[in-house]
Every structure is written in C-alpha cells, then in structure tokens.
N, C-alpha and C positions, 0 to 999 in steps of 0.2 A: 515652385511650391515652398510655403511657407509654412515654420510651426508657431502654433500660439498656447500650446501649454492645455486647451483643450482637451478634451474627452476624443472629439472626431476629428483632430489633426492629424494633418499626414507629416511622416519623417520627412526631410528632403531626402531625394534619389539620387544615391553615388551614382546613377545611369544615365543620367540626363544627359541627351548627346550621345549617348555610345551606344544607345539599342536602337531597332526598329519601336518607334510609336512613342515614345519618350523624349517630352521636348527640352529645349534646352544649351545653349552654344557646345558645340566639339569641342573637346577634348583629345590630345591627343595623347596615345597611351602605350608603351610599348605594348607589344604582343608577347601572351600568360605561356608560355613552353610549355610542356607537357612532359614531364620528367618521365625517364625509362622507369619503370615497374618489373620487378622482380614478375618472373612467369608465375601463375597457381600450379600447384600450392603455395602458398605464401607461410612463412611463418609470422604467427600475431603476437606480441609480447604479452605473457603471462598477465599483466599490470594493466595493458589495456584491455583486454577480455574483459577481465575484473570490472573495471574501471564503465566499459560499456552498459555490464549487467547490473552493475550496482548501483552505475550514477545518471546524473541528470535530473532533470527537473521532475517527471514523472514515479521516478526510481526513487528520489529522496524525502518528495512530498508522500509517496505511502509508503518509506520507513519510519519517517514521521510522526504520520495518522495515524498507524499501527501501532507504533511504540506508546504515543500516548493514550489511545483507544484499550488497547489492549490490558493496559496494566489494571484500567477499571472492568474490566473483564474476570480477571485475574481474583480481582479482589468479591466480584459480584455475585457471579454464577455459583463458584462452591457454596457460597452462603444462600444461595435461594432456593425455596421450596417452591418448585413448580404442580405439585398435585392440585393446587389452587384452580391450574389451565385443565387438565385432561383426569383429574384423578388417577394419575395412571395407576397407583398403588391402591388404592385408597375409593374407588369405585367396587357397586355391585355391595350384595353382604359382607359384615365386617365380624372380626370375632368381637370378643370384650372381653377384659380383667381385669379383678380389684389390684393396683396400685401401689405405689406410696413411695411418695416424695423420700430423698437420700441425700438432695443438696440440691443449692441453687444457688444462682452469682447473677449478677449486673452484666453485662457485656458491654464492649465498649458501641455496640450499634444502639442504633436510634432510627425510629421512623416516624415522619413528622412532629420532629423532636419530642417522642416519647422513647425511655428507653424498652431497649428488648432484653427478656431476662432468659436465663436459662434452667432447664430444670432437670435435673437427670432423677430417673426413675429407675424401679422396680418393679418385675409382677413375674408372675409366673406361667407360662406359658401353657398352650393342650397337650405339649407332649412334656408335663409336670419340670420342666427345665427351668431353671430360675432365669432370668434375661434382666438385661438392664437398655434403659436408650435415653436419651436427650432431646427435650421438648421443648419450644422457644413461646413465649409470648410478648404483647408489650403491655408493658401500664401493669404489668400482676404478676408480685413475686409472694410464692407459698413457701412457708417452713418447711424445714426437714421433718418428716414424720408426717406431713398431711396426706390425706386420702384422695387420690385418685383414679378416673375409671381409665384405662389404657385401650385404645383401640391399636388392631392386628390384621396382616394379611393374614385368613386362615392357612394359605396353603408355603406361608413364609411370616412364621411369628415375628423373626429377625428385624420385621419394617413393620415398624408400629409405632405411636405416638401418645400422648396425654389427649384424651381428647378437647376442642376446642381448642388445641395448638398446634405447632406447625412443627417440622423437623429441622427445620432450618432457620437462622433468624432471621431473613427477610422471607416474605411472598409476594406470590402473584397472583389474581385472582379476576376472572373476567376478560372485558373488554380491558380493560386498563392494563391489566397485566400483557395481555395479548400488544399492546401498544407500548409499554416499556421495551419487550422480548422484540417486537418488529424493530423500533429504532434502535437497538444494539445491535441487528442484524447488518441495517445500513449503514451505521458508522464503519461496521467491520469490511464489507462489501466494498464501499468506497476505498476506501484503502486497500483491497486485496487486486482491486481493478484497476486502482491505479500505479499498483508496481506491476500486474501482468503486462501492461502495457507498456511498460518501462522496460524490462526484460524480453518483450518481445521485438521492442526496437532495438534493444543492446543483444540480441540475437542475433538480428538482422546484417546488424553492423560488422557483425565478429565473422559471419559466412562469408559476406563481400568483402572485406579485410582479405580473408583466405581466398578468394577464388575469383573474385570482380576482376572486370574490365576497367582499368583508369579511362577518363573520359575531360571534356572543359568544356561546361556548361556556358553558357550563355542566358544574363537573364531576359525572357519573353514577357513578363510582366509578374505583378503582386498586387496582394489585395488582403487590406483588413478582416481580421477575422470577428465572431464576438467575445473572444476571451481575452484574458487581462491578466499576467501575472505580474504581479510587485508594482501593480498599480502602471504596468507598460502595455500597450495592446501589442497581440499577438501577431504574425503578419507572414501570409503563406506568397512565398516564393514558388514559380517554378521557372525550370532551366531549361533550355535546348541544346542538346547535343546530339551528335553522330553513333549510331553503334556500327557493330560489323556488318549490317547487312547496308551501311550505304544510306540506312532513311536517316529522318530525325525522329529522336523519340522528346520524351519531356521527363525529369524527374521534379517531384515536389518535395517541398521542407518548409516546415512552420516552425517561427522563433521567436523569440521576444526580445532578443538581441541580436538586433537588425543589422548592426556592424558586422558579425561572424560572417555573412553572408552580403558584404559591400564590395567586392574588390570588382572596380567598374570592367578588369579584365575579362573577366568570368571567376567562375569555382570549380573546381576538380571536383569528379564525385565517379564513385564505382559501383557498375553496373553489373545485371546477370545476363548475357550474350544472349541468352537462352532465351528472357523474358527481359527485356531491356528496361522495360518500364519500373521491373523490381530496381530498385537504385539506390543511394545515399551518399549525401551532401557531405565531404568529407570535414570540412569546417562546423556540421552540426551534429557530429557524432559526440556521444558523450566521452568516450576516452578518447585521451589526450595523444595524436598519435601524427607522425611525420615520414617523408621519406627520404632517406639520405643520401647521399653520392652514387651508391651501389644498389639503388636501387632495393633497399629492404627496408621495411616498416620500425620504425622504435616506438620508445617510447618519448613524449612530448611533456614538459610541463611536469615532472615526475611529482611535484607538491600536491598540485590539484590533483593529481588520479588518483595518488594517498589521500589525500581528506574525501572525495567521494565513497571511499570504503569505510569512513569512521563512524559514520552515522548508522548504516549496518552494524560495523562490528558492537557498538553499544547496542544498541536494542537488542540485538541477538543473546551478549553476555548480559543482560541485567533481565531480559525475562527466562534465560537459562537460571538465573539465581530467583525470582521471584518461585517458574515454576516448580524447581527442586523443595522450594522453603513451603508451598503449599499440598504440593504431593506425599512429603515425607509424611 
C-alpha cells in the first residue's frame, strides 16, 4: 500500500507480514513481554487522572467551543429581552402609568447597525409607590422630562417598561428569535457533548488504570472512518487478545495518529475481566502514563499532562472573572 496525499489514501501498515490477512514480506520482530502489573487496586497518579478527564482531543476541543461560545453568551443573554418569544411578563391584561422620562444615554449596543438607547423612567405605581425602571429602544432617544405611558405587571409593578420598548437592549421576537435562541442552544450543546464524551473516556481510563487486566493485543484489522481531525482521517483499530477466561475477545480504538498505535508487536491495553470487551488501548489513553520496573503506574511525559490542564484552567479562570464582573 501506498500513500498519495489523497483524501482516500491509505497510511502504509506497520503490520504487513506480521498479522493474519495483511500482505506484505515478514518481518521478523522480537516478541512484545508483557510487563508484571501491580495487582488492583492499583494506584493512578494524581496527574494522570487529571490528565485523562481533562485532556484529549474530545476534552480540549469542548474546552475550546465553550470557552469561545460561551463568552458570547455571557455577553448576550443578560442583555436580552425575551418577552418578544412567550410574553412571559408581559401577556394577558396589562396595568398603565403616566411616566416620565429622568435620563437617557447612547449604549454602546447596536442592532443592524442602529444604535440602542436607554431610557430610565419614572411612574408611580397602584399601590401609590414611586418606582423607577429602564427602557431600551433603537433609533429613539427622548429628553429628560418627556411623557411617557409605562406598562406593568399588575400583580408585580416592579416589571414594567416604557411602552413600545423593551427591557433589555437587545430582543427577540418570533420565528427569528426562536432561531437566534435555537442556534445558541446548539453551539452550546456541541460543546457540552463533546467534553462529556471526553470525560467519559478519561473515566473510563482512570477505572482500568485502577483495576484492569494488562493484556497484548494483536492487530486483527482497521478501517477508515468518516471523520477527519487536522485535516488526517481518523482510523478505528481493533485488537485481539486473551482474557481470563481463555477466549479471545476484541478491544477497539479510533485515532488520528496512527503511529500511537503501530508497534508491529502488538499494544498493551487493560481490560474488565468481568466484561472483557470493556477495554482501553493503553497507548490511546489521553494521560500520559507508563509502567516501571516494580510494576506501578507513573506518570509519562509530565510536560504534556500539564498543558492538557491549561486550556481548562484558562477558560474556567476568565469565565469565573467574566461571570463575577456580570453578576456583581
């Protein structure tokens, strides 16, 4: 097999010659040992735990999407009047009040590039209490001292507005609105799905860590997937090996870097005795993690487990500061 740089090129197989069905001249290779493994419980280093739940491709691509999704969230939703969608307030009979403008400013918002202004008010309420609120429009800013009619919840003066304006400087209103509010859903979605899936692998990881069976896979065959990261096609493996009970079972692993999982030997990968099939490829786990003379787990690679955490730790500290600065 040959590559040509292609879209549907296949990698060459470090296996050629060394599986069943894969052709190719022998090679000959010594034979991959099977290092003693500490008995479960195992201890897992702090670093790789982390490391698993935090990092990887799935894990850092919706740190990512959230981090950047989110900060327009941050900024969007306080500002939107949604009674536009369900009148939740703002449905059914309304009270009314004579008004009157007390000040009003520019904002720095805009919607299709018209500015939105704001208007803070006065009126007097039905249980004779003076009240104030702030009203947003765009394209129409009133003096201080103009007359306004105020609309109210009767049975909560407290939410009320100028009528013909909004409470908020943006709205939504309709179909349209209803399709701004849906694709903010699925930006956010996308992203929330694809770190559960990230954590639930770096879950996965961290249980057979502690309590797997070591095992040496053997690859049985691969095959192209339809997904593509960094412009490399993706490419699911599976392995044959032995559990306790004497059969062969199979464990599978999808990667975009096809070398982690080349070693024409096999690959070590730990299994659950119980359910053998539950398994992972110890080469595609996302912490960096090895096993050393005595038989216990470290840590690998200690650079890359710490940058797997940084991308977390930023998003997490700057929308701990975005949300502090908009809640206060």
């Amino acid at each position: 097999m040959t590559v040509d740089g292609s879209e549907g090129a296949v990698p060459p197989s470090p296996y050629e010659g060394k599986v069943p069905g894969v052709s190719g001249p022998p090679v000959e290779e010594a034979p991959k040992d099977v290092p003693a493994l500490a008995d479960p419980p195992r201890h897992v280093p702090a670093l790789v735990r982390c490391s698993n739940l935090l990092g990887g491709f799935y894990n850092q691509f919706g740190w990512a999407w959230l981090g950047i999704t989110c900060f327009f969230l941050w900024f969007f939703l306080p500002n939107v009047d949604v009674t536009g969608l369900y009148h939740f307030h703002f449905r059914g009979d309304l009270g009314t009040a004579p008004g009157v403008v007390v000040g009003s400013h520019e904002t720095n918002c805009s919607e299709n590039d018209v500015d939105v202004y704001a208007h803070t008010y006065r009126f007097t309420g039905p249980d004779g209490a003076d009240r104030e609120g702030v009203s947003y429009v765009t394209g129409r800013l009133l003096e201080a001292g103009a007359n306004v009619t105020v609309e109210y919840v009767p049975d909560d003066p407290v939410i009320s507005r100028i009528r013909q304006m909004r409470r908020e400087p943006f709205s939504v209103e309709g179909w349209g609105g209803l399709l701004i509010c849906g694709m903010l859903s699925v930006f956010t979605v996308v992203g929330v799905v694809m770190l559960a899936t990230g954590v639930r692998k770096g879950m996965k990881a961290n249980r057979l860590l502690a309590s797997g069976r070591l095992a040496l896979g053997r690859l049985k065959g691969k095959r192209a997937t339809n997904t593509s990261i960094n412009e490399r096609r993706v490419w699911e493996f599976a392995f044959e090996f032995q559990g306790d009970d004497l059969r062969p079972h199979q464990a599978k692993a999808r990667t975009h870097k096809v070398a982690r999982l080349s070693d024409p030997r096999g690959e070590f990968l730990l299994y659950d005795p119980i359910d053998p099939a539950y398994a992972v490829l110890l080469d595609n786990i996302p912490g960096a993690v090895r096993i050393n003379d005595l038989g216990q787990l470290e840590t690998d690679r200690r650079r890359k487990a710490l940058a797997s955490l940084l991308l977390p730790a930023i998003v997490l500290s700057a929308h701990g500061v975005v949300a502090y600065l908009v809640l206060l």
